[in-house]
N, C-alpha and C positions, 0 to 999 in steps of 0.2 A: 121344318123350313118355314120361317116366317114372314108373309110378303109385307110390306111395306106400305101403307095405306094413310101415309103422313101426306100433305098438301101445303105447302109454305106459302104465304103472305105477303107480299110487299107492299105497303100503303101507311098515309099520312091522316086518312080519314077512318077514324076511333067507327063513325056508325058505320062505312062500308065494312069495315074488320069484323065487325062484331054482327052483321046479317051475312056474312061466309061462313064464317066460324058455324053458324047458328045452323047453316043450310048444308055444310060438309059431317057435321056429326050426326044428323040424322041419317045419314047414309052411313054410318062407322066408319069415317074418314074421321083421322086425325087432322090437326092445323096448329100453326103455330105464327105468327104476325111477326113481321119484321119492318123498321120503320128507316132503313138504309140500307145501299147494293151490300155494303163490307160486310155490316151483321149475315145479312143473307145471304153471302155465300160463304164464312165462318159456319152457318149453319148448317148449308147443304155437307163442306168436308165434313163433321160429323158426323151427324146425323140420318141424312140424304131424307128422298122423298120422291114420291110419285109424281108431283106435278107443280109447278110456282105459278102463281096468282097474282099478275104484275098492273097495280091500278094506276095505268096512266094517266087519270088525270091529275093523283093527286103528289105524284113523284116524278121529277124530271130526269127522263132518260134518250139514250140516243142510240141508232143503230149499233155503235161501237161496243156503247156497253154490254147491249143484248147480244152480240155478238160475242164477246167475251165470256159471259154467263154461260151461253151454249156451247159452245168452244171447251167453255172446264167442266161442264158437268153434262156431256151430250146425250146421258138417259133420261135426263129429266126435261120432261115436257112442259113448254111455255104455254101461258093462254094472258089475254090482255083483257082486262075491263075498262072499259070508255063510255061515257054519256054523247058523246060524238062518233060518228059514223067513218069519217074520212081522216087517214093523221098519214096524208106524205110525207110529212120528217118521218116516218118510221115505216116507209116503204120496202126497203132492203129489210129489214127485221120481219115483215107481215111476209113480206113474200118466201123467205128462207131457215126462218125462225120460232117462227110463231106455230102453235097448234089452233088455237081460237081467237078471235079478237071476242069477247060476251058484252053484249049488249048492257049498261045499267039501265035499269035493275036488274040483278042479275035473276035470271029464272031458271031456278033448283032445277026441271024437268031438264032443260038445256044443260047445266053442270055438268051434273050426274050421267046424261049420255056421253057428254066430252071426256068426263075421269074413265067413263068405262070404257070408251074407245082406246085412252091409253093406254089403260092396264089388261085389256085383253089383247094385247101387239107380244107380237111372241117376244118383246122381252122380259126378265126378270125381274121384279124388283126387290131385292133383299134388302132386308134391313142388314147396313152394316158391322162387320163384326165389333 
């Protein structure tokens, strides 16, 4: 049985991409970057994944869509990276959607707690057949 240890990408910024990437293999998480919602959830029916990595600063999104995203794929855990502390447009998504908001820069120690928290949740994660 094979768990699942992929972590999906969402972001418009090449250097944030490239210090997750850099911070999730160290830990033997895979990753994969995705620079629009449609790629990204093409991706998840695939492939699926542990956990999506959604950088709000540099991709415009709104309750609806994250609401959408969780909606079709409810095993897989949200977390939000912002250089900003407070984002009321996305109230209803922190409050009911979200697993983390992570602070930029993101700090691997904090990561790596939050992947481990979800993947020790008594769900599954299989890779897809």
């Amino acid at each position: 049985m094979e768990y699942n240890r992929n972590v999906f990408i969402l972001s418009a910024d090449k250097q944030e991409i490239d210090l997750l990437c850099s911070m999730l293999s160290e830990e033997a998480y895979g990753s994969k970057a995705f620079h629009g919602m449609e790629e990204l959830k093409a991706g998840l029916r695939h492939h699926g994944c542990l956990a999506v990595i959604l950088d709000i600063d540099s991709v415009s999104l709104s309750n609806r869509l994250i609401r959408i995203l969780k909606d079709s794929f409810p095993d897989v855990s949200i977390f939000f990276t912002s250089r900003r502390r407070f984002h009321p447009e996305l109230q209803d998504s922190l409050s009911h959607h979200i697993c983390a908001c992570l602070s930029k820069p993101v700090d691997p120690d904090e990561l790596h707690f939050w992947l481990k928290s979800v993947s020790d949740n008594d769900r599954d994660y299989l890779v897809p057949p």
